[in-house]
N, C-alpha and C positions, 0 to 999 in steps of 0.2 A: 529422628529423621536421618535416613544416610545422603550420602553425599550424592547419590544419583538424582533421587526426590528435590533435593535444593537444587542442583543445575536444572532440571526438568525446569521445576519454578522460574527458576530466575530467567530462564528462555520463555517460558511461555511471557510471563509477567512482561520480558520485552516486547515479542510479539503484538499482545493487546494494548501495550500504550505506544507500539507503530501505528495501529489499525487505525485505535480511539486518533490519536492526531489527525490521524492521512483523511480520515470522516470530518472531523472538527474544521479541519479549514477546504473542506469543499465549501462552507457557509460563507466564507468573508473574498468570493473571488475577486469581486472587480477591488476590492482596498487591494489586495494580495496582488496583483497584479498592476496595480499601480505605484506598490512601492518596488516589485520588479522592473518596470518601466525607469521605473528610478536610478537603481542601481547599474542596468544589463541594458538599458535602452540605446536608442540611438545618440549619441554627444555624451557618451555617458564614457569611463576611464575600460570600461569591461567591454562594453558596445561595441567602443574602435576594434579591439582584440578581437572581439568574435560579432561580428556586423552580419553574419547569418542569423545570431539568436537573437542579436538587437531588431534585425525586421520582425521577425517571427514576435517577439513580444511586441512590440508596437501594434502591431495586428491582430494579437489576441486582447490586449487592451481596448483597443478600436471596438474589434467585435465586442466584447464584454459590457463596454460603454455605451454605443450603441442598443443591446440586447435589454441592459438594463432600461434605458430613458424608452424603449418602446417597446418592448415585448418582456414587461418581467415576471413574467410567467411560467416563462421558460426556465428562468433559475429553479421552479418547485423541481425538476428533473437532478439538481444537483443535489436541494436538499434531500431526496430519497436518495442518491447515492452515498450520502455525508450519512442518512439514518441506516444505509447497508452495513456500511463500515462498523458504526457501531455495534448493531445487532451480531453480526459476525465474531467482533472483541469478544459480546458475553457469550457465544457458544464456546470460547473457549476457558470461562469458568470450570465448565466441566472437568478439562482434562487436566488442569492448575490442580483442584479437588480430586480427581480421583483419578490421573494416570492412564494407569492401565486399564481400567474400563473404557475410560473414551477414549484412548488411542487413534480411533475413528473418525477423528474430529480433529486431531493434526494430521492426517491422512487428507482428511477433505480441504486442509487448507493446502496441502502439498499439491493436489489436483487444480485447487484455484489459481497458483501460484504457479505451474505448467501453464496452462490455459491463456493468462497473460500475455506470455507470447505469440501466439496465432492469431488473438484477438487484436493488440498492437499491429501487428503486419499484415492482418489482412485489412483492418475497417479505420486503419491510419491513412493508409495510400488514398482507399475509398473517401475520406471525409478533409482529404488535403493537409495530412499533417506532415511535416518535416520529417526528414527519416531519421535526421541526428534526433529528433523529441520523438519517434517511436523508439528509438533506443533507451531513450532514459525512463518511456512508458514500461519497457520488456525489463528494467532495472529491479523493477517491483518485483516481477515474481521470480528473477533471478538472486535477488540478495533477500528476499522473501522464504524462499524455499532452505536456506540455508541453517537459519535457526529452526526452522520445524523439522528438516532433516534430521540436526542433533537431537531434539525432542524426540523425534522418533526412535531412534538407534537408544536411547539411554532407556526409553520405556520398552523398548524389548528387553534390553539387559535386565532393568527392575523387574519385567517381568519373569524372568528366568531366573532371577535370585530366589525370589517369591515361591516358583516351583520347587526349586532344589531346598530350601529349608526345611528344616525337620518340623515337622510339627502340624 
């Protein structure tokens, strides 16, 4: 295996256990959010510092607690996004296992990962989110896109070694 093929992996391999996590804890919001309340909240050493994010988490706890004790139903919406995530990690089995054929398929996370942004700034404003936390939402497809970029570029190279060999 040359050295292209290993960074290839080791990027992708990162990639999908971002995903696998970023999925996994869409499931435990309201605990998740309550040990943020903890840390980041109002009376808290982080809180004083930044008391914009302290309200902001107060209030997503609020709502979370609330949603839970009477409408938890609504959570099934996170569990399918926490099951996207996952399902999206194993499309990129593929290109882990064969590169250059699925190239395709870090391309489309590259497309996902653009998309983020418009999605954050257009249905953030719309749905009263904080601009500092759409910013850390546009975070994703910005530090997202950056290892599937390298994945990209090094599977064109693989693939152009692959051409030019004899044989």
């Amino acid at each position: 295996m040359n050295q292209l093929t290993i960074r290839i992996r080791l990027w992708l391999s990162f990639f999908i256990l971002a995903l696998l996590v970023s999925g996994v804890t869409a499931f435990p919001l309201v605990w998740e959010v309550t040990i943020l309340q903890a840390w980041f909240g109002s009376g808290s050493t982080a809180g004083t510092a930044w008391p914009e994010l302290a309200r902001w988490i107060v209030t997503v706890h609020a709502g979370l607690t609330d949603t839970q004790a009477r409408y938890p139903f609504l959570f099934y919406g996170t569990d399918w996004l926490a099951f996207a995530h996952i399902v999206i990690a194993i499309a990129f089995w593929g290109p882990l296992r064969d590169p250059v054929r699925n190239v395709w398929v870090v391309e489309f996370g590259m497309i996902a990962c653009g998309l983020i942004l418009p999605l954050a700034l257009v249905f953030g404003p719309l749905r009263g989110i904080p601009f500092f936390w759409q910013i850390i939402d546009c975070s994703f497809g910005v530090f997202g896109i950056i290892p599937l970029w390298l994945v990209r570029r090094d599977i064109m190279r693989l693939t152009a070694q692959r051409r030019s060999a004899p044989g």
